[in-house]
Every structure is written in structure tokens, then in C-alpha cells.
C-alpha positions as CSV (number, residue, x, y, z in Angstrom):
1,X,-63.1,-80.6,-13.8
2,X,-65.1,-81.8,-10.4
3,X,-63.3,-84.7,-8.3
4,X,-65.7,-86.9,-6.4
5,X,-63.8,-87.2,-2.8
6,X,-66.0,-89.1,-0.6
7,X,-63.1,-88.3,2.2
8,X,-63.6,-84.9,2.5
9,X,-63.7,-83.6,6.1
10,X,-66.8,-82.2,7.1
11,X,-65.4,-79.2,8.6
12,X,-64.2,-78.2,4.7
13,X,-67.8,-79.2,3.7
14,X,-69.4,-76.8,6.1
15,X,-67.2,-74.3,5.1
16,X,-68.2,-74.8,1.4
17,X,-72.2,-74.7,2.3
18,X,-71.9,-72.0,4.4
19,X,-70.3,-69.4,1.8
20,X,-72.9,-71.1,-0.3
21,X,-76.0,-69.7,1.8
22,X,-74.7,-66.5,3.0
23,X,-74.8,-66.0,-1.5
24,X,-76.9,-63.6,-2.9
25,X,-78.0,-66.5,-4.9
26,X,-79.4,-68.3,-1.6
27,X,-79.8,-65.3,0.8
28,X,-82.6,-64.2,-1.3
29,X,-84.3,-67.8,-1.3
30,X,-84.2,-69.1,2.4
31,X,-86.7,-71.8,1.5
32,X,-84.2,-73.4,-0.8
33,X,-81.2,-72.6,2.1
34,X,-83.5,-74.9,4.2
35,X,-83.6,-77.8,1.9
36,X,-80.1,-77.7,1.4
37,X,-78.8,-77.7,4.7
38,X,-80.9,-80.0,5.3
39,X,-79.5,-82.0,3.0
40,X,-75.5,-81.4,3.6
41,X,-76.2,-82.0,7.5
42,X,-78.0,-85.3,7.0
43,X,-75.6,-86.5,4.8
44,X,-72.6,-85.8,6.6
45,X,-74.5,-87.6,9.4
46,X,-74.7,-90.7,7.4
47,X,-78.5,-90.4,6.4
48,X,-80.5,-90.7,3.2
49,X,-83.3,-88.1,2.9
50,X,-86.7,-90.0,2.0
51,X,-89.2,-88.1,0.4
52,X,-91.5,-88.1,3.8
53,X,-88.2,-86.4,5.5
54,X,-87.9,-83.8,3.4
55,X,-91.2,-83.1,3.5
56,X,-91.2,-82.7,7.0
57,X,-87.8,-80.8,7.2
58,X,-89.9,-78.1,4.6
59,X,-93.2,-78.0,7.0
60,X,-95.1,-79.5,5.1
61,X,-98.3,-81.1,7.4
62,X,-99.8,-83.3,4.8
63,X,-97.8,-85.2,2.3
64,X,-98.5,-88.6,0.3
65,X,-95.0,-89.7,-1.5
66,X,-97.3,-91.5,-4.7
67,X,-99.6,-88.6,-5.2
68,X,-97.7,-85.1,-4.1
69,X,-94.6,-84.7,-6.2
70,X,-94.2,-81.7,-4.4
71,X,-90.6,-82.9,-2.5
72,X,-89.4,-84.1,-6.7
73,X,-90.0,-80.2,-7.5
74,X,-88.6,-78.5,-4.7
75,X,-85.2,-80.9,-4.9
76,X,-85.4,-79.9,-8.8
77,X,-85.3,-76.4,-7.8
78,X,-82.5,-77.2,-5.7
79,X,-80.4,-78.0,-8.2
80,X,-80.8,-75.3,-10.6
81,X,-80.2,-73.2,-7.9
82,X,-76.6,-74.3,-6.9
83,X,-76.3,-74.7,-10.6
84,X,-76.9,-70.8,-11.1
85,X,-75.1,-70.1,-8.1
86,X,-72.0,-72.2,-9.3
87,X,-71.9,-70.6,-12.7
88,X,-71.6,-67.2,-11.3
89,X,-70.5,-66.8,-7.6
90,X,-69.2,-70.2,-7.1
91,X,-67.5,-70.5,-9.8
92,X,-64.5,-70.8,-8.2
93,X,-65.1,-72.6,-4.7
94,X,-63.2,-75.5,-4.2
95,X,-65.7,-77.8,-2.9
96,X,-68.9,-78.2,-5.2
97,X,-72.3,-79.1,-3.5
98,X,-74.5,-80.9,-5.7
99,X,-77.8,-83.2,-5.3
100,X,-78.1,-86.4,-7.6
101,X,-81.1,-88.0,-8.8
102,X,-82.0,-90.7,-6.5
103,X,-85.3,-93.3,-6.4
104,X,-88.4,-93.3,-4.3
105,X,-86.4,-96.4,-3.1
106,X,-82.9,-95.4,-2.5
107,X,-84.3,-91.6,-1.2
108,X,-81.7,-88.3,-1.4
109,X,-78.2,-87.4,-0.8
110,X,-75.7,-84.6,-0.9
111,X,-72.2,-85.1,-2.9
112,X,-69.1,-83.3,-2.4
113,X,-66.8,-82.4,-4.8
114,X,-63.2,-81.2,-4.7
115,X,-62.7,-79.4,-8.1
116,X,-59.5,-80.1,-9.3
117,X,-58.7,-76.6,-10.8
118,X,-59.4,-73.1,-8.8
119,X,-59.9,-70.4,-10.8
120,X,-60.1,-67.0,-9.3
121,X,-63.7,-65.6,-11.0
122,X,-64.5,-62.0,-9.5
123,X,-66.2,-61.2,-6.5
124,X,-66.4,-57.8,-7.4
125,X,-70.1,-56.5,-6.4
126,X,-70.8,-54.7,-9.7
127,X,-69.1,-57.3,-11.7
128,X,-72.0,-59.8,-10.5
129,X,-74.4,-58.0,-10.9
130,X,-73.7,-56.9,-14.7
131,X,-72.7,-60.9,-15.7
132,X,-76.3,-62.0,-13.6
133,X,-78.1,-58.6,-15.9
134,X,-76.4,-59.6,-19.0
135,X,-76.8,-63.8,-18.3
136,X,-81.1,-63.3,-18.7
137,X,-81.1,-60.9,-21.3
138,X,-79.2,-63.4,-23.6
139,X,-81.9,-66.3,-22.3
140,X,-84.6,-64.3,-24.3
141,X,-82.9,-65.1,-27.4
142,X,-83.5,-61.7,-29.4
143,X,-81.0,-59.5,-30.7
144,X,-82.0,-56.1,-28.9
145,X,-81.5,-58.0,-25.6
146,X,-78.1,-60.2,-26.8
147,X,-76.7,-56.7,-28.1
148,X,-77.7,-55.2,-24.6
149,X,-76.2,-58.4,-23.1
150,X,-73.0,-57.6,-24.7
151,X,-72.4,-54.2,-23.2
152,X,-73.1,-55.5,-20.0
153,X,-70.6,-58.6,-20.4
154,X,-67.8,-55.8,-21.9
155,X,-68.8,-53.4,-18.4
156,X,-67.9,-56.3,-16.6
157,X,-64.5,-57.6,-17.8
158,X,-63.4,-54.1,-17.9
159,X,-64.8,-53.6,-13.6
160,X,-62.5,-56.8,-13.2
161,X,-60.0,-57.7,-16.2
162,X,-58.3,-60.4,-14.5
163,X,-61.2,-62.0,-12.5
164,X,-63.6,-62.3,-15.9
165,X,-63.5,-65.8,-17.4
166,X,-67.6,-66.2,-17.0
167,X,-67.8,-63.1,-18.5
168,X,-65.7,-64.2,-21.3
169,X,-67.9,-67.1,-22.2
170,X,-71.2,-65.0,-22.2
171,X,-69.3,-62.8,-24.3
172,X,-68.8,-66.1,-26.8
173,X,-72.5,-67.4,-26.5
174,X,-74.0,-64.0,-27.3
175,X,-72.0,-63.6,-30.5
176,X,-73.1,-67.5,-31.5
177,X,-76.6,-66.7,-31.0
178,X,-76.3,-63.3,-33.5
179,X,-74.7,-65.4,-36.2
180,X,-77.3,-67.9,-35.7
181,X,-80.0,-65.0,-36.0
182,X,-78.5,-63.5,-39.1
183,X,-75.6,-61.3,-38.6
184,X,-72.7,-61.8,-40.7
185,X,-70.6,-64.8,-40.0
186,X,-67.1,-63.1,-40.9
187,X,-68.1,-60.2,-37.9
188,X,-69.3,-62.1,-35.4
189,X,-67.8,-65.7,-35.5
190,X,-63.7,-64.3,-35.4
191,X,-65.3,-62.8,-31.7
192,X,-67.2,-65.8,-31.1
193,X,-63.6,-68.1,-31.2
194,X,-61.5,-65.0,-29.6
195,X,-63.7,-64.9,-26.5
196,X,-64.0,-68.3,-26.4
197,X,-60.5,-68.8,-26.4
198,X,-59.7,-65.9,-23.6
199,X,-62.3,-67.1,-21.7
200,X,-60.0,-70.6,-21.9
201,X,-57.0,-69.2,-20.8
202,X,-58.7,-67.7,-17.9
203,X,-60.3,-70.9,-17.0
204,X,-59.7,-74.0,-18.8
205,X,-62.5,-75.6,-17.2
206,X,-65.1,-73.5,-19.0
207,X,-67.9,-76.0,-20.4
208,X,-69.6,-72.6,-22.1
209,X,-66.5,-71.6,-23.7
210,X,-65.4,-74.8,-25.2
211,X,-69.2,-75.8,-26.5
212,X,-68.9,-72.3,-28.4
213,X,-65.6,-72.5,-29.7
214,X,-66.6,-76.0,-30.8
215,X,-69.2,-74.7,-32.5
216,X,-67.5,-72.0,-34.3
217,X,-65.1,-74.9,-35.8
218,X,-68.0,-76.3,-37.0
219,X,-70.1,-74.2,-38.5
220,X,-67.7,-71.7,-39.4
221,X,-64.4,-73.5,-40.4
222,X,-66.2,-77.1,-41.1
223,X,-63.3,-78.9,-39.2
224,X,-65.6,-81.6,-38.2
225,X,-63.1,-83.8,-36.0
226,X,-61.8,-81.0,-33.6
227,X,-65.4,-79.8,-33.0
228,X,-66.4,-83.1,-31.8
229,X,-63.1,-83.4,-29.8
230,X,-64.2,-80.1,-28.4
231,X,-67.5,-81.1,-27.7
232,X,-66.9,-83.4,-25.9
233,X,-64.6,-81.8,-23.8
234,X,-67.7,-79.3,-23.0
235,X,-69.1,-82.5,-22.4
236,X,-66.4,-83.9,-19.4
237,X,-66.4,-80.6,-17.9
238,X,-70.5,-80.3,-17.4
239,X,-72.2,-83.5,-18.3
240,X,-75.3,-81.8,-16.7
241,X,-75.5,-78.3,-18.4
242,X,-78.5,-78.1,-20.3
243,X,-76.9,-75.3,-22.9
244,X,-73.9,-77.8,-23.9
245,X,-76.2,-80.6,-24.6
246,X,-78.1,-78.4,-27.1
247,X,-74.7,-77.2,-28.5
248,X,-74.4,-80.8,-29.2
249,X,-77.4,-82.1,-30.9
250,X,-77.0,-79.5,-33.3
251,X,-73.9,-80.8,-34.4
252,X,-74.6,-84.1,-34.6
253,X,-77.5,-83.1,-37.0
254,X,-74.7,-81.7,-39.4
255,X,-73.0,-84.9,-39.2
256,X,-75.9,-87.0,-39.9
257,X,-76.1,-88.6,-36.9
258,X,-79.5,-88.4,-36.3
259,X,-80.1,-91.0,-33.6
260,X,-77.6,-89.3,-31.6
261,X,-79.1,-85.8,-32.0
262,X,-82.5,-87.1,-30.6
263,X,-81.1,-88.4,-27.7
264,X,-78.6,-85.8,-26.7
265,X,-81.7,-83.1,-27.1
266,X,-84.1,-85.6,-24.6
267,X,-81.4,-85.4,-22.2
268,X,-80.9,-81.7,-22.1
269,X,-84.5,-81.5,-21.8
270,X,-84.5,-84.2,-18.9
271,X,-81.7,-82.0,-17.4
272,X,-83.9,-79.0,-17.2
273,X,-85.8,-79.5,-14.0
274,X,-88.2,-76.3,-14.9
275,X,-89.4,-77.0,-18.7
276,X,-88.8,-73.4,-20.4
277,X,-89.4,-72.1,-24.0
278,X,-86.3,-71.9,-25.4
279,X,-85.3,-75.2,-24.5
280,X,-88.0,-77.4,-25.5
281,X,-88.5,-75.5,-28.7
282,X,-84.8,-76.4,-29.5
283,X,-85.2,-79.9,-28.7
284,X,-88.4,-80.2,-30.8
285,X,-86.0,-78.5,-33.9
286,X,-83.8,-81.0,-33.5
287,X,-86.6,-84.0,-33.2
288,X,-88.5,-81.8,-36.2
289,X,-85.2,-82.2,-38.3
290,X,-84.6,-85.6,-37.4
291,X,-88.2,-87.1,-38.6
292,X,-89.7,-87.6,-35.2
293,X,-92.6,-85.5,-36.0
294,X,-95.2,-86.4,-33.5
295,X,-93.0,-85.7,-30.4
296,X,-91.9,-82.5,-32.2
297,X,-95.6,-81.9,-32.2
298,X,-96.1,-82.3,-28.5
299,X,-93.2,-80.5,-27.7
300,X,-93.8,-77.6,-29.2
301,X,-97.4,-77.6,-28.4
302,X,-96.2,-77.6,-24.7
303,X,-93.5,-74.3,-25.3
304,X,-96.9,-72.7,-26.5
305,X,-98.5,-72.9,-23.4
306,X,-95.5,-72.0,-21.7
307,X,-95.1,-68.4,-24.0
308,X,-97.9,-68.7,-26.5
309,X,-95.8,-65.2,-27.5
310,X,-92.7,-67.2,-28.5
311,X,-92.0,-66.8,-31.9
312,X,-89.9,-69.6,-32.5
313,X,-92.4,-72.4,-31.6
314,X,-95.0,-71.0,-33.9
315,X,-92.1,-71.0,-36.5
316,X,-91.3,-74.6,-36.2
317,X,-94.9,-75.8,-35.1
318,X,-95.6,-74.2,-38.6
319,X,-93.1,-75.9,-40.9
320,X,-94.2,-78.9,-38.8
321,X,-98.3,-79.2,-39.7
322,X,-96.9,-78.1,-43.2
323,X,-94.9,-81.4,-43.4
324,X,-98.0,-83.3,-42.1
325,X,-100.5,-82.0,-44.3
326,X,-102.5,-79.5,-41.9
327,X,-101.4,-76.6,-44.5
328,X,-104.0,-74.0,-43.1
329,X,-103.1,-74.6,-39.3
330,X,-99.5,-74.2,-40.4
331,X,-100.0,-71.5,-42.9
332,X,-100.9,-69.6,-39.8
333,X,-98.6,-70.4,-37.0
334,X,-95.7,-69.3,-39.9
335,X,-98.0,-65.7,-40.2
336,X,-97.9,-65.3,-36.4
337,X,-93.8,-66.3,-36.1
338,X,-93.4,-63.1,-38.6
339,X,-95.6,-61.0,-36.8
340,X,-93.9,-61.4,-33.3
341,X,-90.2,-61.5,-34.8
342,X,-90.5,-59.5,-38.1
343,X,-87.2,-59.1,-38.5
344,X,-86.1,-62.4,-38.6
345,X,-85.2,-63.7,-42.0
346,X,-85.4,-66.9,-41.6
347,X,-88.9,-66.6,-40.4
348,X,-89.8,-64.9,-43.2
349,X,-87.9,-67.2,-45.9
350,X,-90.3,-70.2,-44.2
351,X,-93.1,-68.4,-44.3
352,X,-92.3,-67.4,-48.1
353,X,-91.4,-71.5,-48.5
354,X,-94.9,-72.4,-47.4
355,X,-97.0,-69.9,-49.4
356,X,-95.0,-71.2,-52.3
357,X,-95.7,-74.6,-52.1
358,X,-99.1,-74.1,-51.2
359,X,-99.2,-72.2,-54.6
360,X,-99.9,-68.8,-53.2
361,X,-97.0,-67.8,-55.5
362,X,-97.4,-64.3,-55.7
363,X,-97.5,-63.9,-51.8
364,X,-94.5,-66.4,-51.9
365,X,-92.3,-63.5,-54.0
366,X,-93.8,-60.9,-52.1
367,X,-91.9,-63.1,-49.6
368,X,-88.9,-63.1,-51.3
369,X,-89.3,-58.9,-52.1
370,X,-88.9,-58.4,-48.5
371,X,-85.8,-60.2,-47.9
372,X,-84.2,-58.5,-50.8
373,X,-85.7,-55.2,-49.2
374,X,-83.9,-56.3,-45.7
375,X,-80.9,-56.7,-47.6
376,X,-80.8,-53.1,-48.2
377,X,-80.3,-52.3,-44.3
378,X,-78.7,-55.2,-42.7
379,X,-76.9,-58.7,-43.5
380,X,-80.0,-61.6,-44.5
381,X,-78.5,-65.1,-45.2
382,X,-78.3,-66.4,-48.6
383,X,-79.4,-69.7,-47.3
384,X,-83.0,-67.9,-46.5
385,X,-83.1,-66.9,-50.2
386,X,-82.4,-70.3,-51.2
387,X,-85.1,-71.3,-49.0
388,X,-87.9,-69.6,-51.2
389,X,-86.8,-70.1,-54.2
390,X,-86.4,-74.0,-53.4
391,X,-89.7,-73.8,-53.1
392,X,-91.0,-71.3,-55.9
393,X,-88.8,-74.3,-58.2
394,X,-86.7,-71.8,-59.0
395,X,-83.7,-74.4,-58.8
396,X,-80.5,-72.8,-60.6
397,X,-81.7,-69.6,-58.7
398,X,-81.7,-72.0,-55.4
399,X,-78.6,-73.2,-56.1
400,X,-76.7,-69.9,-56.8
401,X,-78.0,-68.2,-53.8
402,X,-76.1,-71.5,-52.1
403,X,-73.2,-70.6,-53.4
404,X,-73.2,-67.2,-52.4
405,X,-73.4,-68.7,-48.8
406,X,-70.6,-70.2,-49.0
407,X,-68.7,-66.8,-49.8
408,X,-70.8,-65.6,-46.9
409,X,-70.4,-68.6,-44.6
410,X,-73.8,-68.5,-43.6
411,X,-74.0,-71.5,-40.5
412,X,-77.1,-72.5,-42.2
413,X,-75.3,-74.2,-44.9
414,X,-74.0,-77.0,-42.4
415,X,-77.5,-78.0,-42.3
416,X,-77.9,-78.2,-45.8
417,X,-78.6,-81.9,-46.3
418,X,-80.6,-82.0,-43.5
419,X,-83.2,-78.9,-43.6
420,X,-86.6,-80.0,-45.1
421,X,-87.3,-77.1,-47.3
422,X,-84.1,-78.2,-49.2
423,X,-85.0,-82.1,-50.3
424,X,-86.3,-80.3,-53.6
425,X,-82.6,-79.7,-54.4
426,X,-80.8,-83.3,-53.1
427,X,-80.6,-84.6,-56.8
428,X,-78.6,-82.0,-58.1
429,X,-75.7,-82.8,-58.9
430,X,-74.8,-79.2,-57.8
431,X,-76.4,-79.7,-54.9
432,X,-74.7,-82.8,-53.8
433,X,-71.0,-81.0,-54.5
434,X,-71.9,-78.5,-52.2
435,X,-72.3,-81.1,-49.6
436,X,-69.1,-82.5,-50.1
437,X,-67.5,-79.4,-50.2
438,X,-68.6,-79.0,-46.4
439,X,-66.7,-82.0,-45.6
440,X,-69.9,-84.2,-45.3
441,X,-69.1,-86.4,-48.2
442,X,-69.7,-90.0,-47.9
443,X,-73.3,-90.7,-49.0
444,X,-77.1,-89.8,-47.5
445,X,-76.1,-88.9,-44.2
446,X,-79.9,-88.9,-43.3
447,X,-81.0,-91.2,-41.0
448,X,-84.7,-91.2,-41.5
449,X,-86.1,-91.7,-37.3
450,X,-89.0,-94.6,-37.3
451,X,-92.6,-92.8,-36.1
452,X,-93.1,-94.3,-32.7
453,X,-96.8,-94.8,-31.6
């Protein structure tokens, strides 16, 4: 874990930026080297950066610090920068670069940090490269890509067994984000927790590795109080990674806490300095889930314009307008979310929820027909049976296909009290054991979020 160390000499600071932009991350972007050395050298000069300085430093012959937010975006980009480098060919420097948030008042400035631990990550050439390949095929979120990210993570470890805790982790989130698509819990969470833990070992300063072992406890062993602990652990280690916060939301859903969830998921999205997809479509699940429909709403309205292509904002923007009465609008986001990902069976257990309870029942079991056909080829969740047959009010069938999760383990079932297409079940006494049963006893855990204007 960093160190702050306001005392660091300034000739181990220039050492620290200067590996930092002879990187590939920062040889290949010198208009970012500029703003940080920029940065570094005024700060270990005793200066604050304003806006208008910065500006100046980057050329530019115009700028108006109330109107241009131009300097705000090109610091932004500055810090997911080092962030990316950090992750991957930093991950072991001693001294850690970063610049903090700062008013219009108090302007910009660098901090140093001595990190406590040193782990030795590879340098091998090839190594990078296949963890920087294999790192954006797993941010497309699809399992062609997170299979293809696997091999690549697997090439790596085995170009550099002994240098490979980053690769480690990637192996863990990959195997996460399968379960979470629909492959078998008892294949891929064991390698979700075995990575996880390697990766660990290797470096016990891991955010990635302990925000997916943390969620393995959860939503595979239900040990509630050791995945918090390890949460926040991933927490301590990177209070600013975007990818842990979203870990965390998620489990505070399962708990209940849904206050909590809302604002961990606004302050991953605050953290992400250039708004993507995937992350605001997770953040407007979590404020979906919660109650806070109309910022949902906007949310995943913006993810559209973003990717109008992405198929899991037309999935929740669906199951949203359904909620709020605009049944047609929604009816047809949930079409489009099957047609761009239509192997997902979740996607198509909403869809077959929404035709149901629109009383298109035969299209509804037509629904349900092609999960049980999917069934015939790969694993589909019994949660995403239950889904449609929760709405058909088929209940006993509901309910058995939830108990056939539980052989199965599907993650699903930790958001049982919590998903929407499930309130037709909550006074079941059936129903409410299962609950229990996950260890989330102790009453309505639902905390209903107010509509704010």
C-alpha cells in the first residue's frame, strides 16, 4: 500500500518520472509526457499549477478558466494514464506519481509516493504486451473476447512465471465475469479464488485480486463478513480504482445496504475521468436495483449515446421503462438487448419476463423454450428460468427452479431479494427460507431509495 512522503528527495522523484516517460505507456503520448513534467517540475519547485498555467505549459493561445474546461480534461487524462501505466509497467516502481483533484481556487499539484511494498512484476517485452492484449479484450465484457483474454493472460505467466502477479489477477476478473455471464459456478469460481489467491502471494498489494476473491466468498461461499473484510481491503489498497468500487456496490446490494450501493456506484463513476459504457451501465444496475429509477434512466440513456450497440444498457433501460409503465419503449429495448447478445440468458429470461407480464404469454414460453433449448448445448442459470416463470405466475415452478440454483450456485441467487422480476415470489414462505438460507436473514433487507426531483 502507497506511503505519502512529502520528504522525498527530488533526485529519487526525477528518477521515478523519468522511467515513467521513457514507458511505452507515455512514449506513445508525448502530449500527456508534457503535462506531467510539467507538473512534477513545478511541484518540486514549490508551485501550484493554475488552470491558466497549464494551459500555457500545453500551447494553448486562447483559454478562459470559466468557459474552456479543456485543462479539467487533459489533467483527467493525466490520471488515467499513470493509472494504466501503474497497473501494468509500474507496477512495481517504488515511487508513485499521482495528480489529486484540486479547486479552481487551490489550482494543481503532483504527489509522491513511496510504496511501501516492491513487488518485482515483469518487464519482459512479450509479457506486456500479451497482459496490455488480454487487459482490453476483458473491457468488452463478452465471452469470445474474456475466453481470448484468458489465453493471453495463461501465455503470459508462462513467458514470466515468477514476474506475473498482474497477470494473475486478470486471470481472476476474467473468470468472475464468465460466471457472471452464465458459465457454471462450480468451473469457474474454484479458478476465480485460486488465481486470486496466487496472484496474492505474488503481490499482497493486489486491489484486483482481493476485490475478486472477495467476491467469490460472496457469491459463491455466502461468507458475508470475510467478503466485506476483503473488500475493503481492495478498498485500502486502491481507494481510486474504478473496477473495485463496482465490485463493491454489488455486494452491498446483496446485503441490503442500499444507500451504500448508490453511493459507492456514483463514486466509481466520479472516478472515471472518461465516462465509458460498461461503467455507467453498471452504476445505473445498481441505481436500477436500488429504486432510484430516474437517474438510472439518465444514465443509461447516456451509455446509449456512448455505444448505442451495447447490449447491456438496452437490457436494463428495458426492464427500467417496464417498471415505469412505458411497456412498448421497453418491450423493445429488451428485443434489441437479445438481438445484439443472443446468447445471453439472462437477456433472454428478461425479455421472456416482460412478454409475460405484458400477457404476450405465448411469446413469453416461446421465451422459456429457448432457454431450455440452450440448455441442451451449454450451462443457463436456473435463476433465469425462475425469472420467466415468476412472471408467467407459475410460482411452485419459480420456486423449484430456485432451488435448483442453489445445487448449481448460480451468483444470481445472492440477489434474490433484491431483483425486481422476483417481488412476485417475496410472500412465500418458500421464498423467504431461501433468503435465509443465503445468510441474509434478519427481515426486508430492502431499503426502498426516495425519488429525488
Amino acid at each position: 500500500m502507497p506511503e505519502t512522503r512529502d520528504d522525498l528527495p527530488p533526485e529519487l522523484v526525477l528518477e521515478a518520472l523519468k522511467k515513467v516517460l521513457d514507458s511505452r505507456t507515455f512514449s506513445t503520448a508525448p502530449h500527456m509526457a508534457t503535462l506531467l513534467r510539467f507538473c512534477v517540475e513545478e511541484t518540486l519547485a514549490g508551485n501550484r499549477q493554475s488552470q491558466r498555467r497549464i494551459a500555457m505549459a500545453l500551447g494553448y493561445r486562447e483559454f478562459d478558466a470559466v468557459q474552456d474546461s479543456n485543462v479539467r480534461r487533459e489533467v483527467g487524462r493525466l490520471r488515467n494514464k499513470l493509472r494504466d501505466y501503474y497497473d501494468q509497467e509500474g507496477v512495481a516502481d517504488p515511487v508513485i506519481i499521482s495528480i489529486p483533484k484540486a479547486s479552481a481556487k487551490d489550482g494543481y499539484s503532483a504527489e509522491f509516493k513511496l510504496r511501501q511494498q516492491i513487488v518485482a512484476e515483469s518487464q519482459n517485452p512479450r509479457y506486456l504486451q500479451l497482459t496490455c492484449e488480454a487487459r482490453h479484450l476483458w473491457g468488452q465484457r463478452m465471452p469470445d473476447p474474456t475466453t481470448e483474454a484468458i489465453r493471453l493472460y495463461e501465455e503470459a505467466i508462462r513467458e514470466d512465471p515468477d514476474h506475473s502477479a498482474s497477470a494473475q489477477a486478470g486471470l481472476s476478473e476474467c473468470y468472475c465475469f464468465l460466471a457472471l455471464w452464465g458459465f457454471p459456478p462450480h468451473d469457474t469460481m474454484p479458478r476465480v479464488k485460486e488465481w486470486a489467491l496466487k496472484a496474492i502471494s505474488a503481490n499482497p498489494g493486489s486491489a484486483a485480486a482481493h476485490a475478486a476473491l472477495a467476491f467469490a466468498t460472496t457469491a459463491y461461499d455466502w461468507n458475508w463478513p470475510l467478503g466485506e473484510q476483503l473488500f475493503q481491503k481492495a478498498l485500502a489498497l486502491a481507494p481510486q480504482s474504478v473496477e473495485v468500487r463496482c465490485w463493491y456496490a454489488s455486494h452491498l446490494i446483496c446485503v441490503g445496504r442500499f444507500p451504500e450501493a448508490i453511493k459507492q456506484a456514483r463514486k466509481a463513476q466520479t472516478l472515471e475521468h472518461d465516462p465509458s459504457a460498461v461503467v455507467l451501465s453498471h452504476v445505473a444496475k445498481i441505481l436500477y436495483v436500488a429504486g432510484d429509477l430516474d437517474h438510472a434512466f439518465d444514465l443509461l440513456q447516456l451509455t446509449l449515446q456512448i455505444n448505442p450497440h451495447f447490449y447491456f444498457s438496452h437490457w436494463y433501460i428495458g426492464l427500467l421503462l417496464l417498471d415505469r409503465g412505458d411497456a412498448d419503449v421497453g418491450l423493445e429495448h429488451l428485443r434489441r438487448a437479445a438481438a445484439l447478445a443472443p446468447e445471453s440468458a439472462g437477456v433472454v429470461a428478461s425479455l421472456g419476463y416482460a412478454l409475460a407480464v405484458l400477457g404476450h404469454r405465448q411469446q413469453a414460453v416461446r421465451c422459456l423454450q429457448t432457454l431450455k433449448a440452450m440448455r441442451e448445448c451449454h450451462h443457463v442459470p436456473s435463476t433465469d428460468l425462475a425469472t420467466i416463470y415468476a412472471g408467467l405466475d407459475q410460482i411452485e415452478d419459480a420456486l423449484n427452479a430456485l432451488e435448483q440454483a442453489f445445487v448449481e450456485k448460480c451468483l444470481f441467487l445472492t440477489w434474490l431479494h433484491a431483483w425486481p422480476p422476483y417481488k412476485r415470489l417475496r410472500g412465500e414462505p418458500r421464498f423467504t427460507e431461501m433468503v435465509q438460507r443465503l445468510g441474509l436473514s434478519g427481515g426486508d433487507l430492502r431499503q426502498l431509495v426516495q425519488q429525488r426531483p
